[in-house]
N, CA, C and O of each residue as an XYZ file, in Angstrom:
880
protein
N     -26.220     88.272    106.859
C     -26.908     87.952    108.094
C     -28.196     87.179    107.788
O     -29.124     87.729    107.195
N     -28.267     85.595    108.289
C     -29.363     84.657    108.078
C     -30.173     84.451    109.211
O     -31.213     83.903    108.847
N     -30.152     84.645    110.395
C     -30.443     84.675    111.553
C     -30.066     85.282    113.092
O     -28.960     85.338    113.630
N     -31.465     85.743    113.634
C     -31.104     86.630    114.691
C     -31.677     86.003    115.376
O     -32.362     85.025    115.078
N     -31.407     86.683    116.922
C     -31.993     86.406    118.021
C     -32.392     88.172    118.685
O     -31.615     89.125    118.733
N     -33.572     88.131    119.040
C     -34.014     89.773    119.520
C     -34.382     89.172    121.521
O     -35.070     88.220    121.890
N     -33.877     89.827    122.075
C     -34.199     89.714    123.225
C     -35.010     91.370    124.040
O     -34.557     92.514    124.014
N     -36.036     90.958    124.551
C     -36.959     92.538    124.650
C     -37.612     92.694    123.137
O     -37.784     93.732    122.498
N     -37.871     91.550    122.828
C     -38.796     92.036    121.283
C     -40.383     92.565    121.561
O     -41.235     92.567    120.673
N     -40.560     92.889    122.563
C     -42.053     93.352    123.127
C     -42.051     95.074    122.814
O     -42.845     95.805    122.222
N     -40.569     95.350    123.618
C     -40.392     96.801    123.756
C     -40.090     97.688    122.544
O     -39.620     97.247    121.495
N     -40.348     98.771    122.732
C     -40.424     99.966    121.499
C     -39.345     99.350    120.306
O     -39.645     98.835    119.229
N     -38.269     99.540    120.765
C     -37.047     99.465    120.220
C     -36.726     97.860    119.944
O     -36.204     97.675    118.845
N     -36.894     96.933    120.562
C     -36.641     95.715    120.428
C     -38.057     95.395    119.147
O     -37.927     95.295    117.927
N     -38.639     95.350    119.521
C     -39.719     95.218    118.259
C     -39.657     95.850    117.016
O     -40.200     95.390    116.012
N     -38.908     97.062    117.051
C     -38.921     97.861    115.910
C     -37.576     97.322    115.065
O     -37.582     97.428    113.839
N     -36.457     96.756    115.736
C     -35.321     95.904    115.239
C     -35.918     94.413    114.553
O     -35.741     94.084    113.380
N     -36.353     93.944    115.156
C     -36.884     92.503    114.916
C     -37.560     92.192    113.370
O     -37.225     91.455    112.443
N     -39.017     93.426    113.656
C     -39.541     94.153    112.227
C     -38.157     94.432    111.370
O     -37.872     93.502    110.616
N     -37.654     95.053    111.362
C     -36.993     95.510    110.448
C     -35.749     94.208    109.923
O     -35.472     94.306    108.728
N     -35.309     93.516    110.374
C     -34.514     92.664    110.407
C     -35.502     91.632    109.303
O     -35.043     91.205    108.243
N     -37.054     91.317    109.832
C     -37.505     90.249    108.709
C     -37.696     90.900    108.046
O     -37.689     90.264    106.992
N     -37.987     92.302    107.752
C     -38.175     93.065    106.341
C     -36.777     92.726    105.413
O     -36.709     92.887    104.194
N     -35.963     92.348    106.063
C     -34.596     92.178    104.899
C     -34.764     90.678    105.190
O     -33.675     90.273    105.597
N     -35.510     89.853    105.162
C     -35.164     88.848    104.933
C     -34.238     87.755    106.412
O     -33.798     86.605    106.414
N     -34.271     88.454    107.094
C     -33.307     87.648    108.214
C     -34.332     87.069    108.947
O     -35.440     87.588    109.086
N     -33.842     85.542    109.625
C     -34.784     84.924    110.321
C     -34.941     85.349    112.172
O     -34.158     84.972    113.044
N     -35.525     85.758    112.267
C     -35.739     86.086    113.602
C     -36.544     85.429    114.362
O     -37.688     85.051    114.112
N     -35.595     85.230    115.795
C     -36.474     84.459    117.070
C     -36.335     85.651    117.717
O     -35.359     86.401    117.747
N     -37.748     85.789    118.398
C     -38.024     86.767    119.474
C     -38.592     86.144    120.885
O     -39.310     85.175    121.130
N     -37.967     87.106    121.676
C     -38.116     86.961    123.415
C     -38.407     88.234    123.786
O     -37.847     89.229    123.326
N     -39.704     88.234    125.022
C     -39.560     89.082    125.538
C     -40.541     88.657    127.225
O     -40.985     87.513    127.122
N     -40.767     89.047    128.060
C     -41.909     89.030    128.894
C     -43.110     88.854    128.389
O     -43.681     87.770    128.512
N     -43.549     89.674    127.884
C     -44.714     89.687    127.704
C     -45.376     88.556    127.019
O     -46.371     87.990    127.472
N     -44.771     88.239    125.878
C     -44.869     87.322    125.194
C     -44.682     85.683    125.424
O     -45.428     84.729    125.202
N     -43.234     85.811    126.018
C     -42.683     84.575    126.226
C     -42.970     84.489    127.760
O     -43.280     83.376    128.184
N     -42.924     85.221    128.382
C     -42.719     85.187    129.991
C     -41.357     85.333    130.020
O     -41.261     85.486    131.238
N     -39.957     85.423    129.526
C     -38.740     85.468    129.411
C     -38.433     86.926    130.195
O     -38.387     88.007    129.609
N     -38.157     86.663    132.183
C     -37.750     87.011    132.929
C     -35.755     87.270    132.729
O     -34.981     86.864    133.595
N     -35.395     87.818    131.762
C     -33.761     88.385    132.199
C     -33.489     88.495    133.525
O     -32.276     88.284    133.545
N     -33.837     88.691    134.672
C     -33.385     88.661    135.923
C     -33.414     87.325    136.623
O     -32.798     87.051    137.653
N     -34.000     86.735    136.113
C     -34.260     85.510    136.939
C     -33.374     84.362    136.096
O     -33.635     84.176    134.907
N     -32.354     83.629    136.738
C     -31.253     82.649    136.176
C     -32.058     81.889    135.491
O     -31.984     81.995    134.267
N     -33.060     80.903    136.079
C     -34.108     79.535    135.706
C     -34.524     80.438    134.455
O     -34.406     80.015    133.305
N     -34.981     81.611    134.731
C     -36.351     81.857    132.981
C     -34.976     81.948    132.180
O     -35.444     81.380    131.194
N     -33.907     82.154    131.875
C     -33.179     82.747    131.031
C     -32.601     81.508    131.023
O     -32.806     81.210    129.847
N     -32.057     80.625    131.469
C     -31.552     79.562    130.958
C     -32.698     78.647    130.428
O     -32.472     77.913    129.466
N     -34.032     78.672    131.081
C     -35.358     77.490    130.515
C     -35.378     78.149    128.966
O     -35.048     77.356    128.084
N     -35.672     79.295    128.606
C     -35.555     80.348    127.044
C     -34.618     80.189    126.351
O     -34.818     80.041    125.145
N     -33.161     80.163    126.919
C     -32.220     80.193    126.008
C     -31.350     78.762    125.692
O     -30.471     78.595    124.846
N     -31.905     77.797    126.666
C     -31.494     76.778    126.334
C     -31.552     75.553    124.909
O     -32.595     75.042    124.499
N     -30.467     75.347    124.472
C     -31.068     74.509    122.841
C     -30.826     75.710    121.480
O     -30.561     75.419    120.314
N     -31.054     77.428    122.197
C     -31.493     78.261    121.057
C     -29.873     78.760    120.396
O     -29.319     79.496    121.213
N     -29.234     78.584    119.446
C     -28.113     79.355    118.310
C     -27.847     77.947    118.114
O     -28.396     76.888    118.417
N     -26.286     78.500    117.192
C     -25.989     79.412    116.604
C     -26.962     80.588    115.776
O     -27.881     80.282    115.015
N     -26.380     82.546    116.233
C     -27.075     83.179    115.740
C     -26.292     84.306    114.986
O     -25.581     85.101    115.600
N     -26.431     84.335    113.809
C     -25.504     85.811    113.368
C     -25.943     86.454    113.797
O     -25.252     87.290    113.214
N     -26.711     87.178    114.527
C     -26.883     88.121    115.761
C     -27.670     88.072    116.684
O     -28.844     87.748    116.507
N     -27.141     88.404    117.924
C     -28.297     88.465    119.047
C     -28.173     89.923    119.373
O     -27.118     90.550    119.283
N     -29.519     90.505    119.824
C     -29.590     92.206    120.115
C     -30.736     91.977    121.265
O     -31.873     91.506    121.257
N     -29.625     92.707    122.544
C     -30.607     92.182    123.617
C     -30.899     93.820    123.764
O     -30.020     94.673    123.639
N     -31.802     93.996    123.949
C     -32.886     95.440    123.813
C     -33.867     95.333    125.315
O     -35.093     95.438    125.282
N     -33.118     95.118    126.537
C     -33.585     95.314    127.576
C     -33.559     96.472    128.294
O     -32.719     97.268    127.875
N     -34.213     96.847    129.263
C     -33.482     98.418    129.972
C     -34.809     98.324    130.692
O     -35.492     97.309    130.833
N     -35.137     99.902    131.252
C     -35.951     99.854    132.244
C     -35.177    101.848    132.799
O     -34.378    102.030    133.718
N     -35.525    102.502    132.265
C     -35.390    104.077    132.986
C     -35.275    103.966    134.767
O     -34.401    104.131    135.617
N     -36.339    103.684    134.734
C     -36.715    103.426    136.445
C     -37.572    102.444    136.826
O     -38.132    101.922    135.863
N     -37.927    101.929    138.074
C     -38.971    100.837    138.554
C     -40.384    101.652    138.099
O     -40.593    102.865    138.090
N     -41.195    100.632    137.759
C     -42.926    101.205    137.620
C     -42.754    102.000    138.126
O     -41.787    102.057    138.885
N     -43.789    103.240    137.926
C     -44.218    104.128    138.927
C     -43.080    105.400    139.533
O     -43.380    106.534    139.906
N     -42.440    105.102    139.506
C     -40.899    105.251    139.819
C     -40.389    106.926    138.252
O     -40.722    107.206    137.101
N     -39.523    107.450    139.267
C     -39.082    108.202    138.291
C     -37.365    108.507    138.161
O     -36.902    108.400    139.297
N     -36.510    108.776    137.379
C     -35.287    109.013    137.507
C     -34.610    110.009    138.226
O     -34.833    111.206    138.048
N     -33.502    109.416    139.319
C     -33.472    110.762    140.538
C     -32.564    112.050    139.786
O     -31.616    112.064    139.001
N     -33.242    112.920    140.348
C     -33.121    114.013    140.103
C     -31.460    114.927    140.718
O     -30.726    115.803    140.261
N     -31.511    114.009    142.073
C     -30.577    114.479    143.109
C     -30.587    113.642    144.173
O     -31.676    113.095    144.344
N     -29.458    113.270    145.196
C     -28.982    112.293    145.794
C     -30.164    111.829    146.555
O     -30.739    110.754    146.383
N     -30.480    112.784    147.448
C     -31.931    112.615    148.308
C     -32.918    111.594    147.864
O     -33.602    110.917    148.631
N     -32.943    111.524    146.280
C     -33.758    110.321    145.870
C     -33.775    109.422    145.754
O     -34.758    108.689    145.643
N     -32.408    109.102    145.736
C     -32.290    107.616    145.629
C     -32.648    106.353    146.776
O     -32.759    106.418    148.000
N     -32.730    105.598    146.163
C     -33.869    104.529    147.281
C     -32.753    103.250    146.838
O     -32.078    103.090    145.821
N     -32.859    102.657    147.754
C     -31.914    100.916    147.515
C     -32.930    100.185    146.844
O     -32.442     99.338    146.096
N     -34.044    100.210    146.846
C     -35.181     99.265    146.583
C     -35.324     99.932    144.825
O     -35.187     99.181    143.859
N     -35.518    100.928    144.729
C     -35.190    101.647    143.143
C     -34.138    101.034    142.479
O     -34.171    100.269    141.514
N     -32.816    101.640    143.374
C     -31.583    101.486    142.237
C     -31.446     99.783    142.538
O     -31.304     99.201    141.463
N     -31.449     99.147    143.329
C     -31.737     97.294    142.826
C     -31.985     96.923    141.983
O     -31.360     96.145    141.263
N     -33.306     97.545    141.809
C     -34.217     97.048    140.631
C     -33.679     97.084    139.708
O     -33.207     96.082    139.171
N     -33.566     98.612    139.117
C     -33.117     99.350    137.998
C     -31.425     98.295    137.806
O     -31.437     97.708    136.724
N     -30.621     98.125    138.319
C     -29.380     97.576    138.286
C     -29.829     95.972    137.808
O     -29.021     95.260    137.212
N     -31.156     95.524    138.133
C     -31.192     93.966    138.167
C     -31.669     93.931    136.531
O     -31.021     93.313    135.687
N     -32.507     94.447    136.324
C     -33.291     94.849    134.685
C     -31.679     95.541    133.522
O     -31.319     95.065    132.445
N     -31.221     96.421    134.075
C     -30.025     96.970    132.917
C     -28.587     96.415    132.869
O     -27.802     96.668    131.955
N     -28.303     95.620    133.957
C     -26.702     95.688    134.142
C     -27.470     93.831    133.892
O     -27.612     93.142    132.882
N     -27.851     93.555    135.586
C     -28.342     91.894    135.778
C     -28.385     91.149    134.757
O     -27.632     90.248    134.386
N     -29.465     91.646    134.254
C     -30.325     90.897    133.084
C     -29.430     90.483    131.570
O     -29.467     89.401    130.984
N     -28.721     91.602    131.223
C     -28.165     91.417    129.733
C     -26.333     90.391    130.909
O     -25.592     89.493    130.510
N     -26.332     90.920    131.868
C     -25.103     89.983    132.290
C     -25.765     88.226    132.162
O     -25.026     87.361    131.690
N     -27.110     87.892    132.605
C     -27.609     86.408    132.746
C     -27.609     86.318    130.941
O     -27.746     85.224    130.391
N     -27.506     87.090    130.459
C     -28.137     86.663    129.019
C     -26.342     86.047    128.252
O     -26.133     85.023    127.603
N     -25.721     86.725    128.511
C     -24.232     86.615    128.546
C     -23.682     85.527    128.299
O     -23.259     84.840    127.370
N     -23.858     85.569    129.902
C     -23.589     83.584    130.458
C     -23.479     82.555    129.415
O     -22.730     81.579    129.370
N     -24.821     83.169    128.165
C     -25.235     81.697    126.704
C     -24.145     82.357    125.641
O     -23.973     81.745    124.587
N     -23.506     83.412    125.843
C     -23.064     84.005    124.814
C     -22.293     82.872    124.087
O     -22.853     82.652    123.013
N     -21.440     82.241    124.237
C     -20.664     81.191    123.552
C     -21.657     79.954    122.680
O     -21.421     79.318    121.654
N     -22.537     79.963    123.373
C     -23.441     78.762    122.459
C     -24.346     79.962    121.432
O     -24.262     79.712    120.229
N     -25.104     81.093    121.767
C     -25.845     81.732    121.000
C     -24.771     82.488    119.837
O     -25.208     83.132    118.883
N     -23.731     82.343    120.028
C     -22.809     82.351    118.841
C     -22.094     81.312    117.998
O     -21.826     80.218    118.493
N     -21.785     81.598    116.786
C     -20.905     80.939    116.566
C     -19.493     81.101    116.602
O     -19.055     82.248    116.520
N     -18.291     79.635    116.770
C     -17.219     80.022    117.040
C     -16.618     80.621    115.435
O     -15.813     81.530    115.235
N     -17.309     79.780    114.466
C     -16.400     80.161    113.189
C     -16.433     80.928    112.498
O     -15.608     81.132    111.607
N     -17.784     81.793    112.831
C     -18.661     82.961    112.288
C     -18.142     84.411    112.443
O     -17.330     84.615    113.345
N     -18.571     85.548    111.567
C     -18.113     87.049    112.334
C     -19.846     86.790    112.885
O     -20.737     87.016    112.066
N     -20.129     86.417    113.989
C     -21.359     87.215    114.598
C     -21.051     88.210    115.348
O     -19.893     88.384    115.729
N     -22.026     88.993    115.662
C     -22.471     90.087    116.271
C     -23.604     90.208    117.598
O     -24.827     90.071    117.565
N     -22.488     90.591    119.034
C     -23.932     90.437    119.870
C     -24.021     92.112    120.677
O     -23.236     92.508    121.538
N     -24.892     92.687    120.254
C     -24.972     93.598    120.513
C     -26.505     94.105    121.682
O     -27.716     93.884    121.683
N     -25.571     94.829    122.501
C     -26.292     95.178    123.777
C     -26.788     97.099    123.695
O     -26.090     98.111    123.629
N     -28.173     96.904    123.739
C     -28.419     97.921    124.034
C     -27.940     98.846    125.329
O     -28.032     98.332    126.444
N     -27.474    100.087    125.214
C     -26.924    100.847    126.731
C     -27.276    102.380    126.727
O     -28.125    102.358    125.835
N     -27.223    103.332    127.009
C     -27.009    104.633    126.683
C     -26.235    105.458    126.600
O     -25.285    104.984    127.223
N     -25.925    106.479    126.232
C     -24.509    107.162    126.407
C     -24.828    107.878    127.864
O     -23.872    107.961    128.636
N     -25.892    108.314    128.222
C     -26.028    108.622    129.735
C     -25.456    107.978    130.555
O     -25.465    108.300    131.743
N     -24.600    106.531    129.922
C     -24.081    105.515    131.229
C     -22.751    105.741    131.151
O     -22.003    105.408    132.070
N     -22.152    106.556    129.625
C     -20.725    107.552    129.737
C     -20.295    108.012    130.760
O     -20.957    109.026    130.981
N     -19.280    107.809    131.834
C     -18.923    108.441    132.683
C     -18.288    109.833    132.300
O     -18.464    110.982    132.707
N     -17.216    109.066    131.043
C     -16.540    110.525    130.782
C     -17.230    111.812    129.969
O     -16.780    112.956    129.903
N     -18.638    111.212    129.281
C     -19.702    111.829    128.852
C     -20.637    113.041    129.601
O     -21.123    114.040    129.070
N     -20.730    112.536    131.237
C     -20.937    112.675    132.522
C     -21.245    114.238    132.697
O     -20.718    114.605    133.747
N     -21.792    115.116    132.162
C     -21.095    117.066    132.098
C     -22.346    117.349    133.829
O     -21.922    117.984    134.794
N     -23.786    116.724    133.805
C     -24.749    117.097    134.585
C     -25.507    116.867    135.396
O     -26.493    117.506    135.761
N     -24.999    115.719    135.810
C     -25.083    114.491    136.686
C     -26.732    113.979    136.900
O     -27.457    113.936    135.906
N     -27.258    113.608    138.225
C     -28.354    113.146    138.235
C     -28.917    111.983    137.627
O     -27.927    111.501    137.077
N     -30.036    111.100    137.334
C     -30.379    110.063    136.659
C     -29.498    108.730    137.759
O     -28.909    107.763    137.275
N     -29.606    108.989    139.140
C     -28.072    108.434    139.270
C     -28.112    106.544    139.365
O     -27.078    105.877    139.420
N     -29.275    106.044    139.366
C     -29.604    104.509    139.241
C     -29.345    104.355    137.861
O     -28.374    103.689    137.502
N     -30.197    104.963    136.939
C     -29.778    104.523    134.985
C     -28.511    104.951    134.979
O     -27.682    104.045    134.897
N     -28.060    106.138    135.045
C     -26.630    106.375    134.506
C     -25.688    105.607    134.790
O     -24.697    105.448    134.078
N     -26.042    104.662    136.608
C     -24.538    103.850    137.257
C     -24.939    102.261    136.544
O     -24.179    101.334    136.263
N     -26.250    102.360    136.408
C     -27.000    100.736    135.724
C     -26.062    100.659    134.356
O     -25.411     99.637    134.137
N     -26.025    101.795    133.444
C     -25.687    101.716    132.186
C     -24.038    101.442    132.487
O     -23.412    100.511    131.981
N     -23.664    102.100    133.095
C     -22.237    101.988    133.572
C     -21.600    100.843    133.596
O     -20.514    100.440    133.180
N     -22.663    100.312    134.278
C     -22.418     98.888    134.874
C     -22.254     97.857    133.721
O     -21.261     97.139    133.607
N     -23.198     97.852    132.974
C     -23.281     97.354    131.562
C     -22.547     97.325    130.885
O     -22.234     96.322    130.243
N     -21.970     98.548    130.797
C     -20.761     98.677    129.684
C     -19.819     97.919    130.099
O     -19.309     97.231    129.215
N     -19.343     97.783    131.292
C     -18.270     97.192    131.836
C     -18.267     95.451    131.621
O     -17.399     94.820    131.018
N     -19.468     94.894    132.282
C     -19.925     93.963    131.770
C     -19.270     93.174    129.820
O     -18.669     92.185    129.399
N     -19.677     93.966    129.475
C     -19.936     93.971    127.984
C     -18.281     93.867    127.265
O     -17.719     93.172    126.419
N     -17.919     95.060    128.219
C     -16.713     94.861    127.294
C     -15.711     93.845    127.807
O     -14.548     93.732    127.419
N     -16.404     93.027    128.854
C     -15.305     92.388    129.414
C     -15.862     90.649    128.953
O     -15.226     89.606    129.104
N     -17.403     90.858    128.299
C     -17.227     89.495    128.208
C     -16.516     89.666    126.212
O     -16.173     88.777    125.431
N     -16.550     90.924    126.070
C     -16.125     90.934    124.572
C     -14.614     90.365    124.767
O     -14.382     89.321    124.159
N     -13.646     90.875    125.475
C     -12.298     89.997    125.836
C     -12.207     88.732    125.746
O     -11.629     88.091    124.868
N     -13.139     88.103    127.233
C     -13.270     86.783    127.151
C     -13.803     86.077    125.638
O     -13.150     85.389    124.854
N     -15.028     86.461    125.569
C     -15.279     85.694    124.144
C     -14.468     85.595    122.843
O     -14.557     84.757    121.946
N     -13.397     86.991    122.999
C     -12.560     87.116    121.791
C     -11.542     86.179    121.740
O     -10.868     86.118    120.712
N     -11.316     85.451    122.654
C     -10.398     84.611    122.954
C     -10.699     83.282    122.117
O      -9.859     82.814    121.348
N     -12.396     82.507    122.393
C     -12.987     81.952    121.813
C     -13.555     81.998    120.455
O     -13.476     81.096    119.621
N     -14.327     83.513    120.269
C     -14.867     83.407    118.717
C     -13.822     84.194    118.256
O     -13.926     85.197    118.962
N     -13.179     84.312    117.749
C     -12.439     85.487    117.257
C     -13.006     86.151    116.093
O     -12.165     86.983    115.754
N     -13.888     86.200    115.402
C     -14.429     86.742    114.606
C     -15.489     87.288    114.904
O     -16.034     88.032    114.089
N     -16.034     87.047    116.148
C     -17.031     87.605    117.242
C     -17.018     89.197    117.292
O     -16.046     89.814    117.728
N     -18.296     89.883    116.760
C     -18.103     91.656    117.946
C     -18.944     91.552    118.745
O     -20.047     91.053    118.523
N     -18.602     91.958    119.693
C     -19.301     92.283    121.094
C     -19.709     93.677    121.275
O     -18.748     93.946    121.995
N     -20.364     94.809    121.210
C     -20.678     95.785    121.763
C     -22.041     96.346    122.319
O     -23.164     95.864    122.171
N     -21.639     97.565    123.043
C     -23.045     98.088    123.527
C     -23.123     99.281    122.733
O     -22.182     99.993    122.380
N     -24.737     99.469    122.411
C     -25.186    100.279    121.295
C     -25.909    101.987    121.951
O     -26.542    101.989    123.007
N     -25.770    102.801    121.456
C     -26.710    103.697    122.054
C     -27.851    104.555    121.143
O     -27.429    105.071    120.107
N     -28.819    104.672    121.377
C     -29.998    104.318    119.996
C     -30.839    106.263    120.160
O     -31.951    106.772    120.020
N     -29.727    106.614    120.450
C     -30.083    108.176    120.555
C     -32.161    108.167    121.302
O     -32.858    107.232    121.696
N     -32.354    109.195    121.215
C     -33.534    109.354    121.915
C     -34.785    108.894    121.382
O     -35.242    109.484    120.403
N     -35.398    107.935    121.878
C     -36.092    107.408    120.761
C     -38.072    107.233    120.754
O     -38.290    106.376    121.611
N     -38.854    107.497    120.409
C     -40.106    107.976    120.583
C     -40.991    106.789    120.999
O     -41.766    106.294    120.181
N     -40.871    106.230    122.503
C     -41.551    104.897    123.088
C     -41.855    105.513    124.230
O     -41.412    106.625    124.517
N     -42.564    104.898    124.903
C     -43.388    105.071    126.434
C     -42.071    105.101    127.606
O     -42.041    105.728    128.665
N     -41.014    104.197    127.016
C     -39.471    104.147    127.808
C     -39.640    105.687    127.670
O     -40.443    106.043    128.533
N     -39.241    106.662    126.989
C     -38.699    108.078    127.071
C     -40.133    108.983    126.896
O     -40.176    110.116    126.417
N     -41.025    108.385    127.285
C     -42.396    109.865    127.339
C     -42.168    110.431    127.985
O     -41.552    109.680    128.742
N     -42.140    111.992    128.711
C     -41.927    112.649    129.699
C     -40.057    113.079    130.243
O     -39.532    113.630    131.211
N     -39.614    112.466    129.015
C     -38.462    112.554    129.496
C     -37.428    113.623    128.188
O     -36.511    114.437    128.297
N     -38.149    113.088    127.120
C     -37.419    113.708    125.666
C     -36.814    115.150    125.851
O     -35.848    115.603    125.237
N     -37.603    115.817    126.863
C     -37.312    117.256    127.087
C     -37.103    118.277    125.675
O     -37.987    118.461    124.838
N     -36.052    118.737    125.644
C     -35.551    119.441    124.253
C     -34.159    118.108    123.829
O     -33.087    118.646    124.105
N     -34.002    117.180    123.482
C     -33.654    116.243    122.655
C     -34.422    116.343    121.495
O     -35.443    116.982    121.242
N     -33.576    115.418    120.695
C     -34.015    115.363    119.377
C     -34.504    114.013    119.326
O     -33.676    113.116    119.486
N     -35.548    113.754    119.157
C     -36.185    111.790    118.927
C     -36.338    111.672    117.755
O     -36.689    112.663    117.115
N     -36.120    110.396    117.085
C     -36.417    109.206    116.048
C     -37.575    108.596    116.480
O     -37.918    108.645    117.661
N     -38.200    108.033    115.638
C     -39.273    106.982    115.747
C     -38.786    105.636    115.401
O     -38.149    105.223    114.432
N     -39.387    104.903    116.744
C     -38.388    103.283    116.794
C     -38.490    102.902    115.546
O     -37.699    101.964    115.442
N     -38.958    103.067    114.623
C     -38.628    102.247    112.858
C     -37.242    102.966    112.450
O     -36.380    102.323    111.850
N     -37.102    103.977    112.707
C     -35.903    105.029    112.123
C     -34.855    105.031    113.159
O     -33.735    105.392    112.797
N     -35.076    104.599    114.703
C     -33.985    104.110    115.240
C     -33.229    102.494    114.825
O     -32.010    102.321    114.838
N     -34.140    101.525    114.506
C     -34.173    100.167    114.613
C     -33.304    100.213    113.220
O     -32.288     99.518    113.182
N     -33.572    100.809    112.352
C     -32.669    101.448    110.694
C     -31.256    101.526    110.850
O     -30.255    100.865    110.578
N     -31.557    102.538    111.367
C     -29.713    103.489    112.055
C     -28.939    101.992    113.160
O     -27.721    101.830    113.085
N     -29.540    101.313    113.824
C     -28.844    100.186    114.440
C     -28.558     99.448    114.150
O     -27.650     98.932    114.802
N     -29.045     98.755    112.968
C     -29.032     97.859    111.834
C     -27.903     98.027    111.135
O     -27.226     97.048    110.822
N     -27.506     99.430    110.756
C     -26.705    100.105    109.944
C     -25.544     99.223    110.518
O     -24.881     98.254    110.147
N     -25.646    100.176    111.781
C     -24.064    100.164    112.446
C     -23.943     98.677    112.605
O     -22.857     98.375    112.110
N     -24.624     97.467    113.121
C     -24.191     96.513    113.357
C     -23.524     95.719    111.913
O     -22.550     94.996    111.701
N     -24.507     96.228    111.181
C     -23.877     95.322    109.952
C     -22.761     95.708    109.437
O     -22.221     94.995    108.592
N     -21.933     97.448    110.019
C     -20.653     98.116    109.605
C     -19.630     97.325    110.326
O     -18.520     97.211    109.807
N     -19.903     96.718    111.562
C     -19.172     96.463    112.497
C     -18.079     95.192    112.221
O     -18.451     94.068    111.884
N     -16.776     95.548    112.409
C     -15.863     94.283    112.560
C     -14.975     93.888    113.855
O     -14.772     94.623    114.822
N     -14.441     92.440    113.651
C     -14.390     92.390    114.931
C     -12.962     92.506    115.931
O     -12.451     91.954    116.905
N     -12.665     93.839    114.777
C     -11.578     94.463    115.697
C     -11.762     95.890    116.563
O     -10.930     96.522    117.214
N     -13.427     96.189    116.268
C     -14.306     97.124    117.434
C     -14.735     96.327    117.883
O     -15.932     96.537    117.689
N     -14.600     94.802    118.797
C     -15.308     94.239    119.729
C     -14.906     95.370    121.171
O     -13.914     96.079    121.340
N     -15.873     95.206    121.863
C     -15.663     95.824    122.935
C     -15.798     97.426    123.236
O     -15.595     98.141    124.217
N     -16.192     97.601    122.053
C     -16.343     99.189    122.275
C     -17.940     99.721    122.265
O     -18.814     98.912    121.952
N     -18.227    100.828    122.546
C     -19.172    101.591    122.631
C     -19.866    102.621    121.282
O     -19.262    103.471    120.628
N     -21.171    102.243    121.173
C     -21.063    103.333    119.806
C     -22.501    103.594    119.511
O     -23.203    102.624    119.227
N     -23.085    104.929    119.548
C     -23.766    105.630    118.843
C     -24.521    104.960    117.703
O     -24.017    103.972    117.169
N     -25.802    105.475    117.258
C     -26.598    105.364    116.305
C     -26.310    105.753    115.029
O     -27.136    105.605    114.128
N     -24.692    106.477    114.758
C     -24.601    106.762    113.852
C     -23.188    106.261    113.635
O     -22.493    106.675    112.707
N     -22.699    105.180    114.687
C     -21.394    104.114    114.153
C     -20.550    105.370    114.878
O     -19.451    105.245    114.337
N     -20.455    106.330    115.649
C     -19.488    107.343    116.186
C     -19.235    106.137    117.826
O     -20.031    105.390    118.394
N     -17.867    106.442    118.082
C     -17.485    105.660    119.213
C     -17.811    107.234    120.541
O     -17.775    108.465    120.516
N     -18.105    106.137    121.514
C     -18.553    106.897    122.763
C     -17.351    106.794    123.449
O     -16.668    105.777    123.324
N     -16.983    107.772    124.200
C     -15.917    107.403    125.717
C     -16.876    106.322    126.987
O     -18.050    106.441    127.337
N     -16.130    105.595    127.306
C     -16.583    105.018    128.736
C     -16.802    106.050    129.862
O     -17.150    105.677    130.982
């Protein structure tokens, strides 16, 4: 692996990949808001950013969003708001779907690249035992579906291409303060490690699948 692309390189986890990626030597371009102004929801910022940019032996889009500012994850039906779960759906599902769209140019066709999407296993339906969370859990949902369907399409094109969504176990950023409960957390250097792992295990006859921080496959 000679070059990446990090999308959300601002955030806990996207920054802590990026770091770790030039620590081995890989060339990394980073995007994020803060930095770039690189709006994922908005068609114009994501095509003005991604336009001109690959071939990349990997892109790792590390976007998400728990809930809107201010905002907290519903607890139970009563909470949910259209103006919440929008949001939340436009930032987790939206955003990595507009990023998509470049997938064929930010890859190569002749290459095994790797484009891997951050998701959670909370967006597991069949995972599903306690419900609640119900904007992230249907956002992540949404994603997966997404994901594995542009892994089809693209497999058609790159065939040496993997496509998957990643899940980066619980991980110690301002995304999960207040939320870790009794989970077990990593610190984003020791998550960004374990993701690294798995992508570089990956071939591309697991395109399309779902998988854990420790390369274990998730149910949809």
């Amino acid at each position: 692996m000679k070059t990446a692309l990090v999308i959300g390189a601002s955030g806990g986890i996207g920054a802590a990949v990026a770091d770790h990626l030039e620590s081995d030597g890989v060339r990394v371009t980073r995007l994020s808001r803060s930095a770039d102004g690189f709006d994922a929801t908005d068609p114009a910022s994501v095509e003005k950013h991604l336009d001109g940019l690959g071939p990349f032996d990997l892109v790792f889009v590390a976007i998400g969003i728990l809930a809107p500012e201010g905002e907290a994850p519903e607890k139970q039906l009563p909470a949910i708001t259209a103006d919440n779960m929008a949001r939340t759906f436009a930032v987790n599902a939206l955003g990595p779907a507009l990023v998509l769209r470049h997938a064929s140019k930010l890859l190569d066709r002749r290459s095994d690249g790797v484009l891997a999407v951050l998701s959670a296993r909370v967006g597991s339906i069949g995972d599903n035992q306690i419900g609640g969370w119900y904007s992230y859990r249907a956002s992540k949902a949404a994603l997966n579906q997404i994901v594995h369907g542009a892994a089809i399409e693209l497999g058609r094109s790159h065939k040496q291409a993997t496509i998957v969504t990643l899940h980066p176990g619980t991980v110690e950023t301002p995304f999960t303060e207040g939320y870790a409960d009794r989970h077990k957390t990593v610190t984003a250097p020791e998550a960004a490690k374990n993701l690294i792992n798995v992508v570089r295990s990956l071939t591309p006859e697991q395109s399309g699948q779902f998988f854990d921080y420790a390369g274990e496959s998730i149910s949809w």
